[in-house]
DOZA-554646 format. One line per field, with one value per residue: residue number from 1; residue in one letter; x negated, y negated, z of N, C-alpha, C in turn. Coordinates in steps of 0.02 Angstrom, whole numbers, plus 50000, padded with zeros to 5 digits. Atoms other than C-alpha are relative to their C-alpha. Layout:
% residues N
i NUM;... $
aa A;... $
n.X X;... $
n.Y Y;... $
n.Z Z;... $
ca.X X;... $
ca.Y Y;... $
ca.Z Z;... $
c.X X;... $
c.Y Y;... $
c.Z Z;... $
END
This chain:
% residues 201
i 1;2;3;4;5;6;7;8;9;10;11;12;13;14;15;16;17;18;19;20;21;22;23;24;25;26;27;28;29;30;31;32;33;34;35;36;37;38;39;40;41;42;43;44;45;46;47;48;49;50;51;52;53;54;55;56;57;58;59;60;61;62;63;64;65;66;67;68;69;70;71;72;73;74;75;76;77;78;79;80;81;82;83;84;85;86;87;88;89;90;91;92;93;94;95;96;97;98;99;100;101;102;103;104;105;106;107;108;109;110;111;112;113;114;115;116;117;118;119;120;121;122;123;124;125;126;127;128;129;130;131;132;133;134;135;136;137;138;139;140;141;142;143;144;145;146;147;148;149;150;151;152;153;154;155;156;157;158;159;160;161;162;163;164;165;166;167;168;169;170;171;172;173;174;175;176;177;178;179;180;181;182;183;184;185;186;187;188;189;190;191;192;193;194;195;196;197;198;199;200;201 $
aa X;X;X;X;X;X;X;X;X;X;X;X;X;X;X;X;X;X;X;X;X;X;X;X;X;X;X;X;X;X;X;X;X;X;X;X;X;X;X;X;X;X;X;X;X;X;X;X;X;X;X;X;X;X;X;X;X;X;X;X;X;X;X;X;X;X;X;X;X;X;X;X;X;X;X;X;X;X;X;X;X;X;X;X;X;X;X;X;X;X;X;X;X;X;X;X;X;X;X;X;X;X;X;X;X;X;X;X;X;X;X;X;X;X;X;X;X;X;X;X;X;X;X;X;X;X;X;X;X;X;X;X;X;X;X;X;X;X;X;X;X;X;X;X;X;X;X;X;X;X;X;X;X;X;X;X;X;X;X;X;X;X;X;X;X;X;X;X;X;X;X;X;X;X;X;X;X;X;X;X;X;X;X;X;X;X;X;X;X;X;X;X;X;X;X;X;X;X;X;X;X $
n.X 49938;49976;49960;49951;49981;49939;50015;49951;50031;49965;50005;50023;50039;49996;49966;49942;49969;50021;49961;49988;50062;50033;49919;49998;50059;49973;49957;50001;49957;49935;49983;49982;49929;49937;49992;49967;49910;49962;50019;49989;49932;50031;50051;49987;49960;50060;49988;49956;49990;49966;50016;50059;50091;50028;49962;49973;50075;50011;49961;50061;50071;49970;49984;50052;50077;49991;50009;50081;50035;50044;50033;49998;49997;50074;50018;49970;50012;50055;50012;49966;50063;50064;49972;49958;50022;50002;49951;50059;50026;50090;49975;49968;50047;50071;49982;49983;50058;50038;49985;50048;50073;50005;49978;49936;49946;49946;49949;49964;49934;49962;49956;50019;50023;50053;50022;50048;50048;50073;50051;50024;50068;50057;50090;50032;50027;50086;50021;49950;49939;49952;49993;49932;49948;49952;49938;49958;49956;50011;49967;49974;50021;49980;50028;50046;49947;49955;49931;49984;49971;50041;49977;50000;49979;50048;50083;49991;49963;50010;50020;50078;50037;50005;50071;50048;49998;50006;50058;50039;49961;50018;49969;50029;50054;50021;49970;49981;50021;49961;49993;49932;49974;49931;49983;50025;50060;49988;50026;50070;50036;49986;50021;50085;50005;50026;49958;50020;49962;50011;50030;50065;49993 $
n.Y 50034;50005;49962;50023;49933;50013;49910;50008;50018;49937;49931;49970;49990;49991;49941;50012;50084;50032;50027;49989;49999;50056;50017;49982;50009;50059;49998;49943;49957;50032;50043;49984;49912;50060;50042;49969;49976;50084;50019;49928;50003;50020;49957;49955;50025;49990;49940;49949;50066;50045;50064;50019;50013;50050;50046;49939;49990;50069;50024;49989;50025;50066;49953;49999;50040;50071;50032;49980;50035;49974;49991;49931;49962;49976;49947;49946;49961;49963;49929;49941;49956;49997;49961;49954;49980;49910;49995;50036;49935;50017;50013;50069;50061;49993;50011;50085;50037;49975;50049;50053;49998;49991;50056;49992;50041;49949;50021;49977;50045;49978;50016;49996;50048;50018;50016;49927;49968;50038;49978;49916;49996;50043;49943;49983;50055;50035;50102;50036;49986;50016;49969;49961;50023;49969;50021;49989;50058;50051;50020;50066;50057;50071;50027;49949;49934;49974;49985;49912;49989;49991;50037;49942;49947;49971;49980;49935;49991;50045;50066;49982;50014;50075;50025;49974;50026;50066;50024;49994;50012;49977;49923;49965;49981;49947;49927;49976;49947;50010;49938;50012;49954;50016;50023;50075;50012;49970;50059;50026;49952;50017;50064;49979;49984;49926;49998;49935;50014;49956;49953;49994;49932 $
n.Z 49978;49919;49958;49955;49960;49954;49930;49955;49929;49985;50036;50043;49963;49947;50016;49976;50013;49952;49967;49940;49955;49974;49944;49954;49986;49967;49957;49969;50028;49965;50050;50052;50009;50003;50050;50078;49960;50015;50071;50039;50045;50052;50018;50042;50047;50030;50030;50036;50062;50006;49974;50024;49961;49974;49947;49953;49998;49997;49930;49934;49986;49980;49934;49965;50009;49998;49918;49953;50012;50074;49981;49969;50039;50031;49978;50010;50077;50020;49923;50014;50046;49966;49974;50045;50050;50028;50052;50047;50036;50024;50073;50000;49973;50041;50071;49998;49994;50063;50067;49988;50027;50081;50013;50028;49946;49962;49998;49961;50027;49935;49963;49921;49995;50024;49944;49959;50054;49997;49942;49994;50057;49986;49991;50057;50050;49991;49997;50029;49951;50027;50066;49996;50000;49971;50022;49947;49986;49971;49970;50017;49937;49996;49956;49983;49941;50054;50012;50021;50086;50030;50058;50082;50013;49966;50049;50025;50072;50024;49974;50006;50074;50000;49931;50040;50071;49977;49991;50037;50077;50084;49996;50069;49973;49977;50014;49909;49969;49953;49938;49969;49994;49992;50074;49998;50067;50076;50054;50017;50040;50055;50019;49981;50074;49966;49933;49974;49956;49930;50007;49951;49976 $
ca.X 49214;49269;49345;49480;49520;49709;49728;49903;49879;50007;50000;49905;49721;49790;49895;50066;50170;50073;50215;50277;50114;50068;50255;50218;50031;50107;50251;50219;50339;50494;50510;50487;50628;50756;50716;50745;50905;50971;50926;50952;51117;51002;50888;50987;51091;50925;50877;51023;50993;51118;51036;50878;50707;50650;50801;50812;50598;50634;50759;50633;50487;50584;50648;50490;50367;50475;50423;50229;50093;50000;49853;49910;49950;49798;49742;49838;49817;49637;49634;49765;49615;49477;49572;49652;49530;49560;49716;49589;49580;49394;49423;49503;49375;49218;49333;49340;49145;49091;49206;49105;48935;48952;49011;49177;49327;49427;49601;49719;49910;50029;50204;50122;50085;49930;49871;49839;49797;49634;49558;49527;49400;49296;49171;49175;49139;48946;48862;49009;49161;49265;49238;49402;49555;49708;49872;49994;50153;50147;50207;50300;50247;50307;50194;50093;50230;50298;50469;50496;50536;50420;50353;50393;50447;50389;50240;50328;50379;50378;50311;50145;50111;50168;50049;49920;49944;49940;49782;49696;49779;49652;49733;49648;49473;49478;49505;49625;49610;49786;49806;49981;50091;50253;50400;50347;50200;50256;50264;50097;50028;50123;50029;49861;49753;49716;49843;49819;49967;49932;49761;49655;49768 $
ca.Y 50512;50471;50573;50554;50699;50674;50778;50784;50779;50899;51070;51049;50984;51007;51162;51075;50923;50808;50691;50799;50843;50652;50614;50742;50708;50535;50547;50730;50867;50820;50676;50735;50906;50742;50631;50776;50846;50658;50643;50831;50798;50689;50813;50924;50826;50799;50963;51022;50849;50750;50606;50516;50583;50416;50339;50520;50502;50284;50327;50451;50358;50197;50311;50355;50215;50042;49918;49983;49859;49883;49887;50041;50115;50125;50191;50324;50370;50378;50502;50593;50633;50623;50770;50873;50903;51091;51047;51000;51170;51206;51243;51093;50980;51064;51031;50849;50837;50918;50813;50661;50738;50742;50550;50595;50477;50556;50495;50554;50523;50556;50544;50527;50358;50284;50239;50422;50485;50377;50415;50602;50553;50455;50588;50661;50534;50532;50352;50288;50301;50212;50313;50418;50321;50345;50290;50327;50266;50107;50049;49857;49742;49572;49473;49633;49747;49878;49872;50046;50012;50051;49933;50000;50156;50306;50381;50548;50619;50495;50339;50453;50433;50249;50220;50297;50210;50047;50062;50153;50084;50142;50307;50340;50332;50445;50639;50666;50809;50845;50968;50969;51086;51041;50978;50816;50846;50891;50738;50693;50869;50839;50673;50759;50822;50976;51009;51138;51197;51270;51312;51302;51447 $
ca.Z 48504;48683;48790;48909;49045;49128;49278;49350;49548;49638;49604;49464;49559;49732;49792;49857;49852;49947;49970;50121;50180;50196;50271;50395;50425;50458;50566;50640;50627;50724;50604;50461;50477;50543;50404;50258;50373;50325;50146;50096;50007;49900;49872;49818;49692;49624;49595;49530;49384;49458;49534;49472;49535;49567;49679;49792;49794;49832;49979;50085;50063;50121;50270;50335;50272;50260;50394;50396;50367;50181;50296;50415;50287;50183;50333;50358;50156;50189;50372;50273;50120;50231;50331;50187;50067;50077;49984;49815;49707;49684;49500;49485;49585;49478;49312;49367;49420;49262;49139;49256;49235;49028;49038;49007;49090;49209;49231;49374;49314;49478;49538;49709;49784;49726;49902;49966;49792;49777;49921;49881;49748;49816;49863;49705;49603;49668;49655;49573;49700;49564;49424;49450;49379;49486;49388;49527;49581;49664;49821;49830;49969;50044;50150;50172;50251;50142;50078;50039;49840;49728;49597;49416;49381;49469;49371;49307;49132;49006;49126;49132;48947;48961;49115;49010;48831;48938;49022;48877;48713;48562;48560;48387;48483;48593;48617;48766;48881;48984;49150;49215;49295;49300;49179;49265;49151;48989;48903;48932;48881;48724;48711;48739;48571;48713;48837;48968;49083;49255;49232;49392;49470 $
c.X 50006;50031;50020;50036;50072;50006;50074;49980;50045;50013;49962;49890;50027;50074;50067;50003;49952;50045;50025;49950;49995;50052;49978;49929;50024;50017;50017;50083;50092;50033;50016;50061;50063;50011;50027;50051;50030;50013;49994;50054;49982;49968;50022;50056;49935;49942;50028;50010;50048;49996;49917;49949;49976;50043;50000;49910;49985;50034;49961;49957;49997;50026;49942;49936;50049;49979;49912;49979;49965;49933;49999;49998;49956;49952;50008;49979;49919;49985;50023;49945;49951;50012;50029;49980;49991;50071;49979;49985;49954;49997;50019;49948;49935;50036;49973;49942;49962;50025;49944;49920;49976;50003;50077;50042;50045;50033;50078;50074;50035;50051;49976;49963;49911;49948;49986;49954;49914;49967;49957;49941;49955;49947;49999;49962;49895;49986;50059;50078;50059;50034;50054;50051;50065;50051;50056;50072;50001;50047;50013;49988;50032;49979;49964;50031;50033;50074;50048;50050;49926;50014;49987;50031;49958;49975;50029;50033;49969;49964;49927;49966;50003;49939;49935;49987;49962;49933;49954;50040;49957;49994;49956;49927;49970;50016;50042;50019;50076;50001;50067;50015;50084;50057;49986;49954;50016;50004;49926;49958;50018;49958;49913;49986;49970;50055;50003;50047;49977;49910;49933;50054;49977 $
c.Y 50005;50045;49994;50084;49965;50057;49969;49991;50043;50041;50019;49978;50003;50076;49991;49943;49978;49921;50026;50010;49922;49976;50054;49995;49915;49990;50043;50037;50007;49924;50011;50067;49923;49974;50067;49997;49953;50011;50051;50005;49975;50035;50046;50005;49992;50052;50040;49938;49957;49924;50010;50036;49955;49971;50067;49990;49923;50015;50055;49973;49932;50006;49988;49936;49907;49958;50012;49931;50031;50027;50083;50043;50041;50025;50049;50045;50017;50052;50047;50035;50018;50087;50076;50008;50083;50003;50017;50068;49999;49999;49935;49928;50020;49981;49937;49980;50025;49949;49934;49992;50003;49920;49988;49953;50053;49951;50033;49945;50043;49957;49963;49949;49993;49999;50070;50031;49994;50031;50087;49992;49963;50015;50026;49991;49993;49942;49969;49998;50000;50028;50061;49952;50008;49945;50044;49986;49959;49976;49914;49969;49928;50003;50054;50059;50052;50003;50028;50000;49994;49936;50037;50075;50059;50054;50090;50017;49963;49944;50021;49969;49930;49968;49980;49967;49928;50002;50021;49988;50020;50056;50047;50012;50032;50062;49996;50056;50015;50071;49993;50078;50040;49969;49941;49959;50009;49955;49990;50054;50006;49946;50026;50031;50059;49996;50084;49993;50058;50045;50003;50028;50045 $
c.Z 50076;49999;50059;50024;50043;50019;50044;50079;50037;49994;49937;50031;50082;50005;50032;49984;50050;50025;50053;50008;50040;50053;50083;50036;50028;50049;50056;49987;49999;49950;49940;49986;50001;49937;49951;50002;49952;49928;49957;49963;49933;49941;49967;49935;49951;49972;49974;49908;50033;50055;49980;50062;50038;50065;50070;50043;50053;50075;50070;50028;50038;50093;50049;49997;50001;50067;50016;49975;49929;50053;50060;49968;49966;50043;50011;49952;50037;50076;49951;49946;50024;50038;49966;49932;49975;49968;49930;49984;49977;49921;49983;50011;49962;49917;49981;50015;49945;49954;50024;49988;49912;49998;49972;50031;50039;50031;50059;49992;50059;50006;50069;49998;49999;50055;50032;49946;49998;50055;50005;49950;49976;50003;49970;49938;50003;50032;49967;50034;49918;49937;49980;50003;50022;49956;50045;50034;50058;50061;49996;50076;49997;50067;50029;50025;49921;49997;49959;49932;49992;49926;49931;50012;50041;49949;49973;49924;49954;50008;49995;49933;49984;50037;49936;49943;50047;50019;49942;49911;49943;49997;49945;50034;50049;49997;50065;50021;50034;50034;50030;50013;50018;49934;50014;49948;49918;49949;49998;49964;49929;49968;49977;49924;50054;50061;50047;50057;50054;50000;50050;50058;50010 $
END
């Protein structure tokens, strides 16, 4: 039977949020302390449950990133991996080139925009760059410029296992593998016929 490896992406192969990292690898440091300052009332209505994840997650990223070009951008994402691969828990990165050396799929399900994600596993992949699936959340463009909404839902909880069903729908044929480390994750490790929490600590 197939097999399907899902690998959360923040804290569970890398060892921090990498949404501020990239914000501040972006903008430098002075930017990023202002921007939270601002948007810390958000933040912390949102940690205490009482404002969505996604709209507190939609109005930073809109902060610091609305107005770029898709194209700066994707440069940016890729300095910022090219740069910060000592984020990338070795455990973690030999889990993910071993499930590849068996022929296994490996599946990267992330809150964290799609556009930095990717780029970290490119050089692991081998000869095959592509062979690491990033399901990510998506940034929304017009006329090439971003305009700091995201399209769809942003990729956490529940939307993971949706992501997931969607691109791989014959659920009955494969085995799936899940790594998470958060309650972000917990649906999907529920979803998984192996679910493993926190375990390249």
């Amino acid at each position: 039977m197939r097999r399907i490896h899902a690998f959360d992406f923040d804290g569970t192969v890398t060892t921090c949020d990498t949404l501020l990292a990239f914000i501040r690898f972006a903008k430098g440091d002075r930017a990023f302390l202002a921007g939270f300052l601002r948007y810390s009332p958000w933040l912390v209505l949102m940690k205490l449950g009482l404002y969505p994840n996604w709209k507190a997650k939609q109005r930073v990223f809109a902060h610091f990133f609305k107005g770029w070009t898709l194209t700066g951008f994707d440069a940016c994402c890729r300095r910022f991996a090219a740069t910060h691969a000592a984020l990338l828990r070795p455990k973690a990165v030999e889990a993910i080139q071993a499930a590849l050396a068996k022929g296994d799929t490996v599946v990267v399900v992330s809150a964290s925009i799609d556009n930095w994600v990717a780029p970290f596993f490119r050089n692991l992949a081998g000869k095959n760059p592509m062979a690491v699936t990033v399901l990510g959340t998506r940034v929304e463009t017009d006329g090439g410029v971003l305009t700091g909404r995201f399209v769809g839902n942003n990729c956490y909880g529940e939307e993971k296992v949706r992501r997931l069903r969607e691109r791989f729908p014959d659920r009955g044929e494969y085995e799936l593998v899940a790594y998470g480390d958060s309650r972000g994750d917990k649906e999907l490790l529920a979803y998984a016929d192996k679910g493993y929490f926190r375990p390249f600590e």
